[in-house]
LUMDRENKOL-402702 format. One record per atom (N, C-alpha, C, CB): x negated, y, z negated; residue in three letters. Coordinates in steps of 0.02 Angstrom, whole numbers, plus 50000, padded with zeros to 5 digits. Each point is the difference from the previous one (the first is absolute). Glycine has a CB too. Example, Ala and Ser with C-alpha at 12.3 -4.5 7.8 and 13.67 -1.06 7.14 Angstrom:
<atoms>
493404971649610Ala500455005950000Ala499555006050000Ala500954994149938Ala499235011250098Ser499585005949997Ser500395005549963Ser499414996850108Ser
</atoms>
This chain:
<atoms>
454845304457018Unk499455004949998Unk499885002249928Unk500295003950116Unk499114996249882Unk499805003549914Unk499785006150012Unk499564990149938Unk500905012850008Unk499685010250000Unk499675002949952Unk500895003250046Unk498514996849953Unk499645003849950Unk500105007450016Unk499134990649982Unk500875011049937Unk499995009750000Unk499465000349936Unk501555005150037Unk498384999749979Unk499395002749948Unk499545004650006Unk500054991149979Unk499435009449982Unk499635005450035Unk499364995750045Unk500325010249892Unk499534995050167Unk499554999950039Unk499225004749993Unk501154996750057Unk498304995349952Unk499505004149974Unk499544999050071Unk500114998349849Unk499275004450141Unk499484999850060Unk499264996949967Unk500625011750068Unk499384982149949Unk499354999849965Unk499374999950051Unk500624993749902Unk498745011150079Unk499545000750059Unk499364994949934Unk500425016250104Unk499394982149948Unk499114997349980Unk499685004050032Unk500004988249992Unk499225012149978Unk499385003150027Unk499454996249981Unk500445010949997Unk499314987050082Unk499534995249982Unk499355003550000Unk500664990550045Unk498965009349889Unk499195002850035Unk499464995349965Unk500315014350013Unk499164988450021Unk499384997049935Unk499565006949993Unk499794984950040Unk499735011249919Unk499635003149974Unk499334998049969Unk501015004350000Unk498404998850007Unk499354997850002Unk499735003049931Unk499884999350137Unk500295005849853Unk499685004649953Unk500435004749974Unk499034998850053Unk500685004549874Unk500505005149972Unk499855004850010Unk500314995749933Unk500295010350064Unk500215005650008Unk499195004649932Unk501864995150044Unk498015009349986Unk499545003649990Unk500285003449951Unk499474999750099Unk501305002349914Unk500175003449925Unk500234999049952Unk500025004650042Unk500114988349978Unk500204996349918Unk500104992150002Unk500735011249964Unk499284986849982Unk499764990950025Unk500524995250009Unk499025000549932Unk501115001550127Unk500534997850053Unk499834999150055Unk500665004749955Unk499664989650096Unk499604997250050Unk500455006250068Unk499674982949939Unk499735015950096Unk500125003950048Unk500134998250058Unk499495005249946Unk501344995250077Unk500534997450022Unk499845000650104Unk500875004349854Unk498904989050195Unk500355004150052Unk500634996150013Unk498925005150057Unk501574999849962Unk500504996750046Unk499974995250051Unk500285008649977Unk500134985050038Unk499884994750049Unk500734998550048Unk499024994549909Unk501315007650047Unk500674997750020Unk500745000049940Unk499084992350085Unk501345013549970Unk500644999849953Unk500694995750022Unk499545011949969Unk500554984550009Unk500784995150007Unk500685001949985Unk499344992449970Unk501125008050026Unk500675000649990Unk500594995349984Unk499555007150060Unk500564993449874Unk500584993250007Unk500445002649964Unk499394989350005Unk501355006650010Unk500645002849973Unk500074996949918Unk500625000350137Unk499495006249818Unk500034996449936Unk500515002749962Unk498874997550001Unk501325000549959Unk500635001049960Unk500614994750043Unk499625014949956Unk500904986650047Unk500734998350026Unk499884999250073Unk500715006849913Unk498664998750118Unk500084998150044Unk499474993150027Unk500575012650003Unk499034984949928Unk499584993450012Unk500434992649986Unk498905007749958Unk501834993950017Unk500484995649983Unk500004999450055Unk500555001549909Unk499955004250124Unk500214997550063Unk499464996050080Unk500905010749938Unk498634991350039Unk499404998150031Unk499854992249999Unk499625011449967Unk500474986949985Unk499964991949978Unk500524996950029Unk499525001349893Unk500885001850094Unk501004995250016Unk499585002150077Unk501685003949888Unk498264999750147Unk499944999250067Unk499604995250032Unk500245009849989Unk499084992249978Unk499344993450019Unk500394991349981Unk498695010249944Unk501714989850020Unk500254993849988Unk500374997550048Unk499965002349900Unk500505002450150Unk500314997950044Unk500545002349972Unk499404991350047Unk501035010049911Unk500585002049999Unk500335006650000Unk499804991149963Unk500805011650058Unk500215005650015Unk499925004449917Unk500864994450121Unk499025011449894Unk500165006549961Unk500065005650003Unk499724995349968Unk500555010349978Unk500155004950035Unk499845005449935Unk500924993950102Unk498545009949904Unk499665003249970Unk500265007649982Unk499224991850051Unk501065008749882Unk500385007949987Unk499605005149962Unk501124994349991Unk498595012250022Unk499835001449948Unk499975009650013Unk499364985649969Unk500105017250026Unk500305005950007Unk499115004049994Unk501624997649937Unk498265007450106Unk499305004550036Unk500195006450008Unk499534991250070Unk499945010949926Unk499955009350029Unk499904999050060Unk499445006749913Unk500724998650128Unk500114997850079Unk499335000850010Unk501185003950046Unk498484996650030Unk499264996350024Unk499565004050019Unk500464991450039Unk499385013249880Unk499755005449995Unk499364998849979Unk500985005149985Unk499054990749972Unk499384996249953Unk499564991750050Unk501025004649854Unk498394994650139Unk499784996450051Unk499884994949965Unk499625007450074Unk500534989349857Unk500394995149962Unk500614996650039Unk499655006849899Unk500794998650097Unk500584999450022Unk500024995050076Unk500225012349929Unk499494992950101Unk499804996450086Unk499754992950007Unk499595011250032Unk500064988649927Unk499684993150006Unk500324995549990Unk499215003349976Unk501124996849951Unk500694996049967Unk500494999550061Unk499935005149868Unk500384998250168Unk500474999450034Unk499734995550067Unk500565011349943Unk498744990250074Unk499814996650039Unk499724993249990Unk499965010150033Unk499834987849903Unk499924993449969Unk500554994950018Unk499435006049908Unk501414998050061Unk500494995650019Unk500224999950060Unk500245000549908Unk499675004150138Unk500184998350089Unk499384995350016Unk500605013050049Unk498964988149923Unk499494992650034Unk500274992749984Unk498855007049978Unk501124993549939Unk500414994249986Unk500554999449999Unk499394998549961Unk501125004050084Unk500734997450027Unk500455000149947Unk499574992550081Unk500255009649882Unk500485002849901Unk500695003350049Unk498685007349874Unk501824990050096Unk500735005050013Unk499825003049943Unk501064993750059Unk499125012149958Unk500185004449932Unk500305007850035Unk498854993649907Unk501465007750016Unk500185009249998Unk499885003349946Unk500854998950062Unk498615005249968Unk499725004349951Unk500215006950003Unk499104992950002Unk501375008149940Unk500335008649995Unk499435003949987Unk501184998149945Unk498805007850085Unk499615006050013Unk500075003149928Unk500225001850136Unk499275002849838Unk500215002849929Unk499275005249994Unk500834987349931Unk499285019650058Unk499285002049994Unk499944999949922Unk499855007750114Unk500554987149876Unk499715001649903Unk499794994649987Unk500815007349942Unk498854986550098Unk499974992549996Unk499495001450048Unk501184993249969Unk498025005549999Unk499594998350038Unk499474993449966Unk500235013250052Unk499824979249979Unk499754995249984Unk499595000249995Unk500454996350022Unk499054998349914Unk499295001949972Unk499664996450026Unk500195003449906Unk499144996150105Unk499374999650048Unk499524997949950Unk500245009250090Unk499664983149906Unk499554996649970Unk499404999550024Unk500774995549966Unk498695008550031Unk499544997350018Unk499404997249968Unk500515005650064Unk499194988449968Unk499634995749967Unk499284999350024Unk501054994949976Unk498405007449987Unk499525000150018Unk499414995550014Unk500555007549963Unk499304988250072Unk499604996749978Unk499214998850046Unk501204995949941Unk498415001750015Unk499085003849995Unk499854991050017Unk499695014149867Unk500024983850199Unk499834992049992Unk500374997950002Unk499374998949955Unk501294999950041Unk500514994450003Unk500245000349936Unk499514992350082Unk500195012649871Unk500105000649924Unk500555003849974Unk498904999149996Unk501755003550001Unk500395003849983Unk499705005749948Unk500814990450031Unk499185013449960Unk499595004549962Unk500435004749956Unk499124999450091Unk501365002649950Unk500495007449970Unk500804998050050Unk498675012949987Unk501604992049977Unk500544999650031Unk500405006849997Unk499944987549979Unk500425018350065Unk500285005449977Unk500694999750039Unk498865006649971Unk501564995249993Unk500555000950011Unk500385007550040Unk499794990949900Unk500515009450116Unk500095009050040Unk500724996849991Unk498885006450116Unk501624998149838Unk500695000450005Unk500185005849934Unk500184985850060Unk500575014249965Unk500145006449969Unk500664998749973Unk499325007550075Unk501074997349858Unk500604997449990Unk500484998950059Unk499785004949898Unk500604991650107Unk500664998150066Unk500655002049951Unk499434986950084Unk500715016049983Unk500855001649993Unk500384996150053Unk499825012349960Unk500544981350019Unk500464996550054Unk500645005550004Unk499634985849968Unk500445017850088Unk500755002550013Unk500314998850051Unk499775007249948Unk500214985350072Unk500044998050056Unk500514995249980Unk498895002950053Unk501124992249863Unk500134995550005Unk500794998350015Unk498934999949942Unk501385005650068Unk500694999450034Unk500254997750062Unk499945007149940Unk499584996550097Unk499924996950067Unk499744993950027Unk499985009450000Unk499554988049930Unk499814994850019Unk500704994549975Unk498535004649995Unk501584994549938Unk500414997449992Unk500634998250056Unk499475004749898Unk500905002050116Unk500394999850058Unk499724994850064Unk500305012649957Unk499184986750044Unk499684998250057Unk500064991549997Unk499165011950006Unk500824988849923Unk499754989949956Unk500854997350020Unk498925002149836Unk501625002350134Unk500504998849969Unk500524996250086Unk499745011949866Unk500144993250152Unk500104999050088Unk499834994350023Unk499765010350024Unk499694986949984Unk499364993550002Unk500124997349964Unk499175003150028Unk501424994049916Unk499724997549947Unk500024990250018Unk500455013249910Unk500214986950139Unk500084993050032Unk499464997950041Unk501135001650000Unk498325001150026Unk499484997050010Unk499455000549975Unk500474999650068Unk499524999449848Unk499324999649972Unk500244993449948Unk499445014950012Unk500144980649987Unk500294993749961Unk499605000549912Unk500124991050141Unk499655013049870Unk499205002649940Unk499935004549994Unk499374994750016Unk500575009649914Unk499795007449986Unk499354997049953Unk501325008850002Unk498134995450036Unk499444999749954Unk499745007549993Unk499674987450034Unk500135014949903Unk500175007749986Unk499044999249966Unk501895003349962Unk497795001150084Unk499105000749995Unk500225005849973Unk499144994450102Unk500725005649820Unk499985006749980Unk499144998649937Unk501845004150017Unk498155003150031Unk499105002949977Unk499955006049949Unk499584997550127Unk500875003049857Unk500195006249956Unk499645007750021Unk500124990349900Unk500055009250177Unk499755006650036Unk500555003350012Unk499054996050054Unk501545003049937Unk500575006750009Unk500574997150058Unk498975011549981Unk501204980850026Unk500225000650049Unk500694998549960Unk499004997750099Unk501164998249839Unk500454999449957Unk500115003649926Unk499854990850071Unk500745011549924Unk499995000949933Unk500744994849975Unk499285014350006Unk500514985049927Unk500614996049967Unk500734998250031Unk499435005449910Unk500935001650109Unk500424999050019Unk500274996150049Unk499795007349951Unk499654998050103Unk499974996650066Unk499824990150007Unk499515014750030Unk500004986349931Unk499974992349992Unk500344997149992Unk499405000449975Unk501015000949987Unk500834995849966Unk500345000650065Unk500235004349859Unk500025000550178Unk500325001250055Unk499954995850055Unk499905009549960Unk499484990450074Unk499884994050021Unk499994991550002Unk499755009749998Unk500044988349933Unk500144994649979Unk500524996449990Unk499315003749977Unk501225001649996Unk500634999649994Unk500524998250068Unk499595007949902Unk500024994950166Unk500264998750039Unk499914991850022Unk499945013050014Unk499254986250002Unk500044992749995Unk500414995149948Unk498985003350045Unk500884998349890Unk500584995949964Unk500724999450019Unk499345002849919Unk500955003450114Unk500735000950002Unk500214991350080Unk499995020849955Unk499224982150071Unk500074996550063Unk499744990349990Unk499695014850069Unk500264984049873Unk499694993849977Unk499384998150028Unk501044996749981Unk498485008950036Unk499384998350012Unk499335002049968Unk500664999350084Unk498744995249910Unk499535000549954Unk499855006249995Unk499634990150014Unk499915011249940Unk499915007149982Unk499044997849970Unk501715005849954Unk497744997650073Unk499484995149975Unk499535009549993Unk500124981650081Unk499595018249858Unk499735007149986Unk499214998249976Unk501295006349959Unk498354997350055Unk499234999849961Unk499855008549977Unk499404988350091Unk500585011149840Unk500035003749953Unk499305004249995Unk500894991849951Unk499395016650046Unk499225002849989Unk500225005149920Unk499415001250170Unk501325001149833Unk500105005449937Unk500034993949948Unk500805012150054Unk499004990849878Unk499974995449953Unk500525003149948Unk498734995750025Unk502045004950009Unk500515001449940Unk500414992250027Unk500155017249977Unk499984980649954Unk500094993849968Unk500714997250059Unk499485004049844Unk500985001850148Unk500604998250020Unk500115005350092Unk500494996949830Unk499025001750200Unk499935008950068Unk500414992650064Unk498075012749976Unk501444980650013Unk500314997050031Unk500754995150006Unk498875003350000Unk501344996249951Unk500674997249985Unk500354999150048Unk500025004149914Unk500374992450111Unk500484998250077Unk499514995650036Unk500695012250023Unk498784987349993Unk499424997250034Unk500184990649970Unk498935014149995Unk501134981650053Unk500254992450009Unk499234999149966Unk501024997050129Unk498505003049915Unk499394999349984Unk499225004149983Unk500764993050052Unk499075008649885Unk499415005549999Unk499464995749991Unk500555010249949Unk498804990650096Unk499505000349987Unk499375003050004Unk500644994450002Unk499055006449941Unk499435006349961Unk499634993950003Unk500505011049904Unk498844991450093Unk499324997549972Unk499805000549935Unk499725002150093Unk500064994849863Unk499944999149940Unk499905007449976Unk499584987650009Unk499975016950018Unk499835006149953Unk500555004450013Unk498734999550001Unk501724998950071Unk500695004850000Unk500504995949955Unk499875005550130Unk500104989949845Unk500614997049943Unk499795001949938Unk500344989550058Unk499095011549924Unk499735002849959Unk500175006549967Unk499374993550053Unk500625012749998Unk500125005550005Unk500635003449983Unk499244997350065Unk501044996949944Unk500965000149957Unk500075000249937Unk500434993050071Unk499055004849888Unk499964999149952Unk499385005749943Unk500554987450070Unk499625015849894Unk499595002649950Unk499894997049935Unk500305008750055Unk500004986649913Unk500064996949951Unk499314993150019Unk501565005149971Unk498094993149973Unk499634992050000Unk500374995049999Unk499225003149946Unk501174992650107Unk500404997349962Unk499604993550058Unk501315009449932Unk499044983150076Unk499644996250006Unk500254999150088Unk499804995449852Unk500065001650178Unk500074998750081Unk500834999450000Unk498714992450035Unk501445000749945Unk500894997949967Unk500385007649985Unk499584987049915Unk500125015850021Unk500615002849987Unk500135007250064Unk499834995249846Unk499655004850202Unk499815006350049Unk500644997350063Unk498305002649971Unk501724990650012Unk500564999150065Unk500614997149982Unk499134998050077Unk500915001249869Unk500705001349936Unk500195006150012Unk499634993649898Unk500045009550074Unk500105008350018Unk500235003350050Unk499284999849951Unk500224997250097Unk500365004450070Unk500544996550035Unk498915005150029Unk501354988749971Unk500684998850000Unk500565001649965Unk499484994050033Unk500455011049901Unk500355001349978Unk500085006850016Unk499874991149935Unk499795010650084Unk500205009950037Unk499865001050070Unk499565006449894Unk500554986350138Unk500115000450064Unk500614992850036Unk498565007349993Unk502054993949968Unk500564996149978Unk500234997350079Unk500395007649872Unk499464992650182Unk500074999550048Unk499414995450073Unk500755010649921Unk498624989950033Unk499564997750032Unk499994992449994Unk499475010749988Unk500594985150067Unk500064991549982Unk499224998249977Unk501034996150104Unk498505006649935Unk499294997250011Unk499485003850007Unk500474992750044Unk499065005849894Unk499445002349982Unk499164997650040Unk500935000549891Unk498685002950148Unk499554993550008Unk499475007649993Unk500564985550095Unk499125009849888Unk499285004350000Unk499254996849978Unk500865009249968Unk498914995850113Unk499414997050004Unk499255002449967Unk500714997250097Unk498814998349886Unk499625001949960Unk499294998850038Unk500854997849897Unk498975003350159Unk499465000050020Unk499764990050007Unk499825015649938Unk499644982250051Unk499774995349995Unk500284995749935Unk499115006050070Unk501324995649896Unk500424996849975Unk500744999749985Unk499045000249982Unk501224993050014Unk500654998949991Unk500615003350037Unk499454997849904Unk500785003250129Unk500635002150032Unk500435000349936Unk499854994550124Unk500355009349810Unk500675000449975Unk500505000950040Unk499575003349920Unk501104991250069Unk500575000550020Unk500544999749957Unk499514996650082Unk500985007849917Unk500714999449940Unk500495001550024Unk499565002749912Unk500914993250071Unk500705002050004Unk500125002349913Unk500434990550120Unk500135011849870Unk500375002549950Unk499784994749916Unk501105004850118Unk498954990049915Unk499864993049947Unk499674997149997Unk500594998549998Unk498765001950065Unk499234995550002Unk499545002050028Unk500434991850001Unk499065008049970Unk499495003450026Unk499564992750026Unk500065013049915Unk499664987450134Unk499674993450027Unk499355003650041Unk501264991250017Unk498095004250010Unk499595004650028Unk499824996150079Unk499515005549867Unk500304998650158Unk499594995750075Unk499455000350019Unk500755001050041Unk498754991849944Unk499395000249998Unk499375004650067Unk500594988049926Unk499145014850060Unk499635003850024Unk499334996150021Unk500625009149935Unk498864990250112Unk499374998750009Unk499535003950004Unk500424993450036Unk499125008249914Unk499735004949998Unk499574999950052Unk500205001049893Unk499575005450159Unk499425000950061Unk499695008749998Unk500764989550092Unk498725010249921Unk499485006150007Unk500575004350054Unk498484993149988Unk501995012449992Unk500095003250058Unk499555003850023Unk500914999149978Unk499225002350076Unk499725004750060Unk500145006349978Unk500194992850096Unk500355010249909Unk500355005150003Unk500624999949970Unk499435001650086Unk500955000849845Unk500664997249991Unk500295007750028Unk499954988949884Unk500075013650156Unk500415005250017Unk500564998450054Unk499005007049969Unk501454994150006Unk500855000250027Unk500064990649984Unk500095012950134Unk499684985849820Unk500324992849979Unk500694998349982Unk499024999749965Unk501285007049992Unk500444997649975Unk500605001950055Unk499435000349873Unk500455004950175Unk500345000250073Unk500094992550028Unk499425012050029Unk500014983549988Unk500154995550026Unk500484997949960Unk499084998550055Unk500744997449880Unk500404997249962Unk500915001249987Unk498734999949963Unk501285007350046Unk501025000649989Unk500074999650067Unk500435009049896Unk499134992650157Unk500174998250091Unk500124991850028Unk499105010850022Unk500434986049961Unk500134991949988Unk500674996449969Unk498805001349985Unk501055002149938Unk500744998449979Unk500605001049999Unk499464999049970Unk500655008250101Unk500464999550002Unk500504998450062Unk499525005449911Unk499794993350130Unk500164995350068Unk500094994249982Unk499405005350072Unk500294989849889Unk500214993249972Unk500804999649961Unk498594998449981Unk501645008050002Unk500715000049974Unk500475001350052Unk499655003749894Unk500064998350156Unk500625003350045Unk500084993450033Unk499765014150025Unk499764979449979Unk499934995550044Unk500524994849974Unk498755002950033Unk501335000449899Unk500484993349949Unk499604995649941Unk500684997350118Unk498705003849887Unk499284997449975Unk500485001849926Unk498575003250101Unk501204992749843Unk500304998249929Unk499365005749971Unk500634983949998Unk499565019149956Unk499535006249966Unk499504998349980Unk500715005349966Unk499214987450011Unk499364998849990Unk499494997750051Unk500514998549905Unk499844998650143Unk499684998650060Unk499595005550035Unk500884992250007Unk499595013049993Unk499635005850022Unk499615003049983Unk500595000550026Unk499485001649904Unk499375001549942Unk499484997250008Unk500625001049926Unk499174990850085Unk499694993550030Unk499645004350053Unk500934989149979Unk499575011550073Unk499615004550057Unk499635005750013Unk500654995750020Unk499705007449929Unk499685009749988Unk499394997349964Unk501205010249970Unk498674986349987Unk499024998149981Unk499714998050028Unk499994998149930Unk500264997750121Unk499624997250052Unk499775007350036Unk500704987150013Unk499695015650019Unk499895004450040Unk499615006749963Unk501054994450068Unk498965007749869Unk499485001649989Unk499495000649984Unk500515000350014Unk499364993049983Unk499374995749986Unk499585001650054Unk500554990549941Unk499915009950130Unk499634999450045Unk499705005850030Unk500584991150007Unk499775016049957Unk499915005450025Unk499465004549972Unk501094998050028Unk498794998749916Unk499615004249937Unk499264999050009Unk500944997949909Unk499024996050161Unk499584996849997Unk499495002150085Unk500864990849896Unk499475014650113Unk499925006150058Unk499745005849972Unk500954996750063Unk498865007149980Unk499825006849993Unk500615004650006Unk498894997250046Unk501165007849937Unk500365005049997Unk500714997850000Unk499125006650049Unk501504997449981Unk500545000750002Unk500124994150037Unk500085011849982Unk500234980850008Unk499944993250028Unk500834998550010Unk498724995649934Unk501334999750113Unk500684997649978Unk500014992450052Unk500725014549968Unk499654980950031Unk499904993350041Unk500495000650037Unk499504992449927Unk500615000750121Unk500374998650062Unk500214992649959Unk499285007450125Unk501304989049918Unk500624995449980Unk499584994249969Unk500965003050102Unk498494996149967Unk499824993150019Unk499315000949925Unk500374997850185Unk499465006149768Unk499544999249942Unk500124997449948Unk499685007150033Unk501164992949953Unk500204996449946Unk500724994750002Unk499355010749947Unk
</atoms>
């Protein structure tokens, strides 16, 4: 079983059109058609590992079912058959993406979230540490909404290491050394970026971050419609990309550490799997909204 933890988000669409502008300023004038709901953040990881067919078990941490965010989220994953345990917390309330769009056109986008206080993560831990012989995979969705801090991160990771099992993270804080212990990190080009304040050249950016993250085997990071960078400690090598018109790239890079890390638990060789995670979100980007595939697509 693979266990994602991380934070949990809610992403809503709003579909409308519109004929004519707003009388009070030159902006189109919006009707409503239809609102959607999909699971995003950690809980769109676990969403994928499920649609794929394989077991998971979803950790993360909510304000109890006070907020009608909240409700929905909880009811998203009882539709889609998600195991999970979500610790109660009134200082942890998950953020609410919503996405507007005018024609089929995406237009705006607003966010609704607030600082998070994880004071849960004890209990959750306790909860992992207990479980820990049936999870073959730690994949850690962190959104930099409050569900980890440093320590805790280490804490966790540390446990999978103690237990000789992968450890696979996708990066949102941009301190150089926050992920360290992590088997495998992957950021998207402008989050590998973000590690960095200095001009220095692509090379010396992942020179660098192997050197203040003394523990990490494997670097990959993805760059949109180009190149897959991949590194270990001593080579940097790339994996060719095909460039296509996406649709929608929202929750791409979800698919992508969800793919790759069902292709590792399978025994699949790291590059093989990597192989697979572009495939697969090649295929997703290439959908509307919050997307994810089934076994028999790739």
């Amino acid at each position: 079983m693979i266990l994602v933890v991380g934070d949990l988000i809610l992403d809503q669409i709003i579909l409308s059109k519109s004929n004519k502008k707003s009388p009070e300023a030159p902006v189109p004038l919006l009707i409503p058609i239809k609102k959607k709901y999909f699971l995003g953040g950690a809980a769109n990881v676990a969403n994928n590992i499920k649609k794929f067919g394989e077991n998971v078990m979803l950790v993360g941490v909510s304000d109890p079912n006070i907020f009608k965010s909240t409700v929905i989220l909880q009811k998203l994953l009882k539709k889609n058959h998600i195991n999970n345990k979500i610790f109660k917390s009134k200082n942890f309330t998950p953020p609410l993406k919503t996405r507007v769009f005018n024609n089929n056109k995406m237009i705006y986008r607003v966010d609704y979230e607030k600082k998070n206080n994880n004071d849960q993560f004890n209990k959750m831990f306790n909860f992992i540490k207990k479980n820990i012989n049936k999870f073959n995979l730690l994949i850690v969705s962190d959104y930099n909404k409050g569900t980890f801090k440093k320590n805790t991160y280490k804490k966790l990771v540390n446990l999978f290491k103690k237990n000789n099992k992968i450890t696979i993270c996708n990066p949102k804080k941009n301190n150089i050394s926050y992920y360290n212990g992590c088997d495998i990190i992957v950021p998207n080009e402008k989050e590998f970026h973000s590690f960095f304040s200095k001009n220095m050249s692509l090379n010396k950016k992942i020179k660098s971050y192997f050197k203040y993250n003394t523990m990490l085997k494997y670097l990959i990071i993805t760059r949109g419609s180009k190149n897959v960078i991949f590194s270990t400690r001593n080579k940097i090598s790339q994996f060719k990309v095909k460039k296509i018109n996406p649709s929608d790239v929202t929750g791409a890079s979800d698919t992508f550490i969800s793919i790759l890390g069902i292709f590792l638990k399978k025994k699949y060789s790291l590059k093989k799997s990597i192989f697979k995670a572009i495939a697969a979100s090649r295929i997703v980007i290439q959908r509307k909204y919050t997307s994810f595939l089934k076994k028999n697509e790739i």
